[in-house]
C-alpha positions as CSV (number, residue, x, y, z in Angstrom):
1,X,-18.9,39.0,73.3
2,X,-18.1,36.1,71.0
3,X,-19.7,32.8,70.1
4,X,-18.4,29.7,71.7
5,X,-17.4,27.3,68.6
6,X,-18.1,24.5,67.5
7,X,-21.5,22.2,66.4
8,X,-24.8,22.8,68.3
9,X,-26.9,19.0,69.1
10,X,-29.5,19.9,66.6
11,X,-26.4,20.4,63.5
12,X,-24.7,17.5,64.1
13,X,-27.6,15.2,64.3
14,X,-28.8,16.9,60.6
15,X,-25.3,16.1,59.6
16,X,-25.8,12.2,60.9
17,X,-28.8,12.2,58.9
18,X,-27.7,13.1,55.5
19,X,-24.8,10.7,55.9
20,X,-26.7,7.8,57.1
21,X,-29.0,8.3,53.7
22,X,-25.8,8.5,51.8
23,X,-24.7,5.5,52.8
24,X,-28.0,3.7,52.3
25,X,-27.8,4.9,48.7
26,X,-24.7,3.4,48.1
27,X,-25.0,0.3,49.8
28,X,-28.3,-0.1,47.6
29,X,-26.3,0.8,44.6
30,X,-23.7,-1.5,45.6
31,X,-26.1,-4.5,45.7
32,X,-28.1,-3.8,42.4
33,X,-24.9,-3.5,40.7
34,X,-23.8,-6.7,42.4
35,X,-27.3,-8.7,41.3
36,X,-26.9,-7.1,37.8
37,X,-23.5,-8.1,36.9
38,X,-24.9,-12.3,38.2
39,X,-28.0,-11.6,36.3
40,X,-25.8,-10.8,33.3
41,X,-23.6,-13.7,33.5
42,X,-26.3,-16.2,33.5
43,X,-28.1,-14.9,30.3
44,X,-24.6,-14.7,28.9
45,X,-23.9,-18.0,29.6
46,X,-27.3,-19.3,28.2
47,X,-27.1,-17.5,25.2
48,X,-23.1,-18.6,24.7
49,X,-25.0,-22.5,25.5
50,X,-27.4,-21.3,22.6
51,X,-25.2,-20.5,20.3
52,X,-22.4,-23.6,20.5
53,X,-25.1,-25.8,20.5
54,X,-27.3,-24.5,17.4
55,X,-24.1,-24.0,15.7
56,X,-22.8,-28.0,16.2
57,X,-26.3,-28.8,15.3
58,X,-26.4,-26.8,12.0
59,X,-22.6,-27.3,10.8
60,X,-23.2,-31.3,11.4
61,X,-26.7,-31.9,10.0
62,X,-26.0,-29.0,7.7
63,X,-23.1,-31.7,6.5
64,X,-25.2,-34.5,6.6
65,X,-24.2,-37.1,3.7
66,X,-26.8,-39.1,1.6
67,X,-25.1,-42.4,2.3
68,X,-26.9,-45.7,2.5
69,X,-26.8,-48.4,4.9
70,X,-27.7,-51.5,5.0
71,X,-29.1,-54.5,6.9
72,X,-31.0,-52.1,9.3
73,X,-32.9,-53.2,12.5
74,X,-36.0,-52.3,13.1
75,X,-35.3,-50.5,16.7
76,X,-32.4,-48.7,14.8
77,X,-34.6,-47.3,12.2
78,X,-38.1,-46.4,12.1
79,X,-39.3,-48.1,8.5
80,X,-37.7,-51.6,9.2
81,X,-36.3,-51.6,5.0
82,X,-32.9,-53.3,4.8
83,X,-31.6,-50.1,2.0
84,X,-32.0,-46.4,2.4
85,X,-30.0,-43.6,3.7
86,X,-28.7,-43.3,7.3
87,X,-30.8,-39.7,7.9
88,X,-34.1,-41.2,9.9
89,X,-35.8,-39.2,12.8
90,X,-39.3,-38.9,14.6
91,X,-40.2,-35.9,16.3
92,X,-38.0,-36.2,19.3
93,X,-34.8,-38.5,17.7
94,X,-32.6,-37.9,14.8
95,X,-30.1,-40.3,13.4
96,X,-27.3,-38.6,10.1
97,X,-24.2,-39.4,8.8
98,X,-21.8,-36.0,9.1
99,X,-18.1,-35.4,8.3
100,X,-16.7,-34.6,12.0
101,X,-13.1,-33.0,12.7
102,X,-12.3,-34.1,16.6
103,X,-9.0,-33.2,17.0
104,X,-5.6,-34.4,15.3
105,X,-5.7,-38.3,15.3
106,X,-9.7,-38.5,15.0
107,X,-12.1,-37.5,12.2
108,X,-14.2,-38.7,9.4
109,X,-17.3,-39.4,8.7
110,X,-19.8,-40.1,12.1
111,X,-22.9,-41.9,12.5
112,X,-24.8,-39.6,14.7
113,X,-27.8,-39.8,16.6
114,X,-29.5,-36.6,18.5
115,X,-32.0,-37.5,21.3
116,X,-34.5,-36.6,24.6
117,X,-33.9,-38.4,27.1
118,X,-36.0,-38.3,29.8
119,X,-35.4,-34.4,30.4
120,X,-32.0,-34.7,28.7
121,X,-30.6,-33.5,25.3
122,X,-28.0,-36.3,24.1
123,X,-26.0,-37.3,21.8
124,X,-24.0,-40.4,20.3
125,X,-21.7,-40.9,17.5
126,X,-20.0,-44.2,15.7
127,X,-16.9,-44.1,12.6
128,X,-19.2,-44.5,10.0
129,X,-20.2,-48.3,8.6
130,X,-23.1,-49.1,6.3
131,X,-23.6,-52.2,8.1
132,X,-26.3,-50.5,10.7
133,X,-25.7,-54.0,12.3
134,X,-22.4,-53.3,13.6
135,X,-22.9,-50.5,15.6
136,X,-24.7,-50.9,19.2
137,X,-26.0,-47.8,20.2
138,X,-26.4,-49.4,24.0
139,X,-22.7,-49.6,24.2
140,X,-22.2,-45.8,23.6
141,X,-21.8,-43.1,26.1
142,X,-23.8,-40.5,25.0
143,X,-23.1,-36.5,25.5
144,X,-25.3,-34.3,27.3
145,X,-26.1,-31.5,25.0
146,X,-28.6,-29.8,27.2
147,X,-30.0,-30.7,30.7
148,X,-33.7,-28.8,32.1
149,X,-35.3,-30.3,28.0
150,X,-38.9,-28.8,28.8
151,X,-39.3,-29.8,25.1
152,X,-37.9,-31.0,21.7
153,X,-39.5,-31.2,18.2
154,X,-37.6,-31.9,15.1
155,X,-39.8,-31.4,12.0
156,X,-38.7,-32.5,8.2
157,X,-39.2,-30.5,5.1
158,X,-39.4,-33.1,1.9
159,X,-39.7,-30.3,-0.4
160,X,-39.6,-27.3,-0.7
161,X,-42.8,-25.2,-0.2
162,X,-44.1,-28.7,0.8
163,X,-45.3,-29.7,4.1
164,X,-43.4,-30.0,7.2
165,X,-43.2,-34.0,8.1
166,X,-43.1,-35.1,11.9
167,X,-41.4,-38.6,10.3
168,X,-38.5,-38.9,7.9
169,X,-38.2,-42.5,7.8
170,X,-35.0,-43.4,5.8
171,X,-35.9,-42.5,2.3
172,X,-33.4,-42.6,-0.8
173,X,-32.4,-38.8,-0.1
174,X,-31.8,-36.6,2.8
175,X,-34.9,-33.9,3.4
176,X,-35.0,-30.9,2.1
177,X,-34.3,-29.2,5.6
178,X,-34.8,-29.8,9.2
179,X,-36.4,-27.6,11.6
180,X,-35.5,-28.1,15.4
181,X,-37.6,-26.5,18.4
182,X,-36.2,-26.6,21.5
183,X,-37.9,-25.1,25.5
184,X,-35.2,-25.5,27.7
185,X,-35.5,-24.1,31.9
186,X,-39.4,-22.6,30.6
187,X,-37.6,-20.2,27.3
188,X,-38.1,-21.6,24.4
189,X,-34.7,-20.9,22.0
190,X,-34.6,-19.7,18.7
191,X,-36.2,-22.5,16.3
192,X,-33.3,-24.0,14.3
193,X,-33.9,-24.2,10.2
194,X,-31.4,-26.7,8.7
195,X,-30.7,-27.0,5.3
């Protein structure tokens, strides 16, 4: 007598079983993969934000030139003196003169001035005039640099193995080096050392 062929109940529904937990598996692999390849474009693109902006920062106040300016107002600059150079900051704002290539038919030296605003990271930039009285820093469009600024501290070496200064107020010579701190969306980035 021979066997009828073909699946009993009990075989198939083992069979069911095994490929409905396959099928989980994947799916679940499916979707990790797909939440790991987001979560590694957004740290990609925050550290590529990182690094074009600490670089800009260090190439221009790495460049920053000693050069004087004069007739200075007193919301301009922090000390109010008529003579001194153009690099001046506090512990949130910064203001240097820096060579600056931007493009073909525009370069020179800049008048540049790094701010928080509000929550916002920005910046502003002038052709360079010692006459601090001809530029109007109302009538320029700033740049965002950064948006979500939790928090920014610039600090100012005079010397070196001196004290760091929370003031540079428009001495006869650049400092020694800056030091820039910067918490952005709750991660604070890399502090920023500037000779």
């Amino acid at each position: 007598m021979s066997r009828p062929r073909g699946f009993t109940l009990l075989e198939v529904m083992v069979a069911l079983t095994l490929l409905s937990m396959i099928m989980v598996a994947t799916i679940t692999a499916l979707r990790t993969l797909a939440n790991t390849k987001t979560s590694v474009a957004q740290v990609t693109n925050r550290v590529d934000e990182i690094r074009v902006i600490s670089e800009f920062l260090r190439n221009t106040i790495g460049a920053a030139m000693p050069v004087v300016r004069v007739g200075s107002a007193a919301e301009d600059f922090l000390d109010g003196d008529a003579y001194g150079t153009y690099f001046t900051g506090d512990t949130t704002r910064l203001m240097w003169v820096s060579p600056l290539v931007a493009g073909a038919d525009m370069g020179g030296a800049f008048i540049m001035q790094l701010a928080l605003v509000e929550d916002r990271l920005e910046l502003k930039w002038h052709p360079y005039q010692s006459d601090v009285l001809a530029v109007n820093w109302n009538e320029l469009e700033p740049r965002v640099l950064l948006q979500s600024v939790d928090d920014f501290q610039v600090g100012y070496l005079a010397a070196y193995g001196g004290d760091w200064l929370d003031l540079w107020a428009g001495a006869q010579r650049n400092p020694a080096a800056v030091r820039i701190s910067i918490r952005s969306g709750g991660r604070y980035w890399p502090e920023l050392v500037i000779r």
